[in-house]
N, C-alpha and C positions, 0 to 999 in steps of 0.2 A: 519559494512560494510568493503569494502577493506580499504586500508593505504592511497586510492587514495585521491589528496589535496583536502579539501572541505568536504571528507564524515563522516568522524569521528568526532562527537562533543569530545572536550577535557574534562577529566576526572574534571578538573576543572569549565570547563560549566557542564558538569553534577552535581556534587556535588553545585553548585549557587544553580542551579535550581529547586533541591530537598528544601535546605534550603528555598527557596521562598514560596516551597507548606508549609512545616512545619511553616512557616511564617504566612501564611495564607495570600497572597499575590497571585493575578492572573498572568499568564502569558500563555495567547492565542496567537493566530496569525490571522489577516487579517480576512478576511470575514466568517471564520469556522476554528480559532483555538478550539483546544481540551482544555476544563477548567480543565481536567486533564494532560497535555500533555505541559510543558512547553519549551519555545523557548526565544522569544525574549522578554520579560519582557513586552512585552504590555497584554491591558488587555481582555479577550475575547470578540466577538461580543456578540449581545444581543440575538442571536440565541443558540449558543455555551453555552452560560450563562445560559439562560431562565431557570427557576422553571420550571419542568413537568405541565402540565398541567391535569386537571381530565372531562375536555371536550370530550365527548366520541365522536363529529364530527370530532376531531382533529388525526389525522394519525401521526406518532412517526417513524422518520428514523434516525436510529442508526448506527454509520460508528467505526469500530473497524480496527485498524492496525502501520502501521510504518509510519513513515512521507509523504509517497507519496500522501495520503487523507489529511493529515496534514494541507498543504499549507498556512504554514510560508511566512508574507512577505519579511522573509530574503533571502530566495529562490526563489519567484518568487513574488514582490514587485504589491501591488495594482491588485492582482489577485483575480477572481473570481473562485472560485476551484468546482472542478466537483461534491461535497458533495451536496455543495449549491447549483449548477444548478440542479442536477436528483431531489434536494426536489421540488424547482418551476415548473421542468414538471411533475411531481409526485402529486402534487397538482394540474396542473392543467388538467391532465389526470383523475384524481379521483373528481376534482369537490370537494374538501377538500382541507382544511387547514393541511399543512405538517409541524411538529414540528421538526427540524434535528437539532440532536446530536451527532456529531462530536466527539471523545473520544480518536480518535488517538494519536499515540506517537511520539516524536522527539527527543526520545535520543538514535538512535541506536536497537529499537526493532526488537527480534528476534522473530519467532515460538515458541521457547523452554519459552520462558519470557511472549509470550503472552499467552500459554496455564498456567504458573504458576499464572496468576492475572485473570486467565478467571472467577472465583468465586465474583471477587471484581464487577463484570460487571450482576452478577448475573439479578437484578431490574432491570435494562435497557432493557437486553436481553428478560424478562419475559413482559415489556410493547411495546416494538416495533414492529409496523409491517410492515416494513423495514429495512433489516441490509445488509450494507456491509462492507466486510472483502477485506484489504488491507496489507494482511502479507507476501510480494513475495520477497523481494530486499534483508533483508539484512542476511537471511539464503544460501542464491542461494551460492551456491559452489565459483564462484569467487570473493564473497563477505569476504572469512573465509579470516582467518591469515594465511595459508598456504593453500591455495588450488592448489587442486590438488597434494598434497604435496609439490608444487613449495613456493614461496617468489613473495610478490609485490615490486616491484625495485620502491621506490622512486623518484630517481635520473634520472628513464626513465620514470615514470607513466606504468609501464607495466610489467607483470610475468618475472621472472627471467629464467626460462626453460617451455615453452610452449610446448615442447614435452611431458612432462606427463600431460596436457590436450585433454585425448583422449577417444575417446567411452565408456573402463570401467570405465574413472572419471566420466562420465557424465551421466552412465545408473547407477551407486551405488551411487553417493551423492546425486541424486532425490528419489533412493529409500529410502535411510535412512532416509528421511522425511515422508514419505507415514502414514507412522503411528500414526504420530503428526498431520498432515493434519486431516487424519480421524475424528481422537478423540477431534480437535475442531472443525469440520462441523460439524459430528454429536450430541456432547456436545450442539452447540446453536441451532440445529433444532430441540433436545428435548425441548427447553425449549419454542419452538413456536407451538409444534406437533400439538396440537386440534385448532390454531387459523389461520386463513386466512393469509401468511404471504410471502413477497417479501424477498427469500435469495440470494447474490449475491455474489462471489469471485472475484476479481480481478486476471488475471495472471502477469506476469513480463514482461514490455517489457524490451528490450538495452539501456542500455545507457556505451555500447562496443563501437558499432558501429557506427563511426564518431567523436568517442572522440579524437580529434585532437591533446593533450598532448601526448597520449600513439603513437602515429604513428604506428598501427598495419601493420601488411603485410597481405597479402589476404591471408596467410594459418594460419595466426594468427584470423584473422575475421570470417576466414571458421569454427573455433574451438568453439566461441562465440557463434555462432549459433549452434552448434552442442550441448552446455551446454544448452542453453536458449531453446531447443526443448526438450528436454528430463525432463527437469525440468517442464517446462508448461503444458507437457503432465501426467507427474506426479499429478502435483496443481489439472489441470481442472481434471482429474479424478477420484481423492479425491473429488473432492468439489460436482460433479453430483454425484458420487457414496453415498452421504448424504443429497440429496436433494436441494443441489443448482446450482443455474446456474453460471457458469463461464462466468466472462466478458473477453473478449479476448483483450486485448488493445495489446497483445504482436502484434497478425498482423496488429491489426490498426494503428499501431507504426512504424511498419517494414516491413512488406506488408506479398504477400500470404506463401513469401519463409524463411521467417525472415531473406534477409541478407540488409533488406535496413535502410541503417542511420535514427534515431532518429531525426536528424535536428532541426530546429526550434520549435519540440514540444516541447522541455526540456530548460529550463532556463537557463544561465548563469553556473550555476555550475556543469552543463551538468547530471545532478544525476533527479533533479523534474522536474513536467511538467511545464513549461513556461504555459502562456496563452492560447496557442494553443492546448498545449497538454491536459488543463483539457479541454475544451471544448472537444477536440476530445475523453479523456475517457466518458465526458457527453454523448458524442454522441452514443457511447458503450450500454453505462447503458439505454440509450433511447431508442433502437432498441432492445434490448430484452423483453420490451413491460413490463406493469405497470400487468399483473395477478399476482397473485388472486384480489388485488384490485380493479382495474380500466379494 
């Protein structure tokens, strides 16, 4: 992600953390950390954990991405995260038992990272019939080390030259993903092709807008949305153009025009969703309605 305080885990939390998995040592988070996916050194829920089951009543929802499904109680403490809630409407739209598998990552995952381990997820992807993909945040242009070719100024929480964030930044670094998109929708819809199966993308909402460290100005704001539109529209048309539905959390986040603050959905470190905000992506993933299953 950017340099901004809070969103980088340090190469030395990363390298623990690695050590812990070669350890053979859990380390989940809260109500749906990934037992892949280390954070805060606790150990995962008993959902997160679970042995697969060969219960053919039982339904299998699978959540692949970067920390925003994540929901580390370090980021947003005694949260129920929107993984766990669409399983209990999911179950009980379907009248089944929902087995959720939580797999996401919290160290910084990319597009480019998540399509290099997309093989390791192979088994998963091949029993679920439900997946959602949460890979938006930390590819998105103002997330790089230079985007836009500018610098993240530390010392202000905020770009160094925000004139070269402008239309051609924001119509090319969407498309330079386009193709990566593709080739993982389409990669995991092959691997459901002949079976009944609930695909789902998540897009990006801001968490620009309102971040009260950076003190944007309105034609700094005006630019944010201008990235976060072009980028979205990129995601969601990748992800229908491969058979899945796009969850749109970026308007439900931001409203019809994407320029309304984030506010109280995002937690403390202004980056995850607070409590409000998973419920509110729950609310997302619920209103797209439970077919082919339920």
């Amino acid at each position: 992600m950017t340099r901004r305080a809070g969103r980088q885990r340090s190469t030395a939390a990363r390298t623990s953390a690695l050590l812990a998995i070669l350890l053979g040592l859990s380390a989940g988070c809260g109500s749906e950390g990934g037992s892949g996916s280390p954070s805060s050194g606790q150990p995962p829920s008993a959902s997160a954990a679970a042995t697969p089951t060969d219960d053919a009543n039982t339904l299998r929802l699978l959540a692949l991405g970067d920390s925003i499904p994540f929901n580390s109680p370090d980021d947003c403490p005694r949260c129920t995260g929107f993984v766990t809630q669409y399983a209990d409407a999911l179950s009980k739209a379907a009248g089944q038992p929902v087995e959720p598998n939580n797999l996401s990552d919290h160290t910084g995952l990319t597009l480019p990272r998540l399509l290099a381990d997309l093989d390791s997820f192979s088994g998963e992807l091949a029993r679920a019939d439900a997946i959602v993909v949460g890979i938006a945040h930390n590819s998105f242009e103002l997330s790089a080390d230079a985007p836009c070719g500018t610098t993240f100024d530390e010392a202000t929480n905020t770009l160094s030259d925000w004139s070269k964030v402008d239309e051609a930044c924001a119509t090319n670094s969407a498309a330079s993903y386009r193709d990566q998109y593709d080739e993982l929708f389409s990669t995991i819809a092959q691997k459901r092709a002949s079976q009944p199966t609930i695909l789902i993308a998540l897009n990006k909402y801001s968490d620009w807008l309102g971040w009260e460290d950076a003190k944007l100005t309105p034609d700094q704001e005006r630019r944010t949305v201008m990235m976060h539109d072009a980028w979205n529209t990129m995601l969601c048309d990748s992800a229908e153009a491969n058979g899945f539905t796009c969850a749109d959390v970026y308007h439900a986040f931001n409203g019809p025009s994407g320029d309304t603050p984030s506010g109280d959905l995002l937690a403390d470190d202004y980056t995850h969703p607070s409590q409000a905000g998973n419920d509110r992506i729950a609310q997302v993933l619920e209103e797209i309605g439970f077919a082919p299953l339920a």
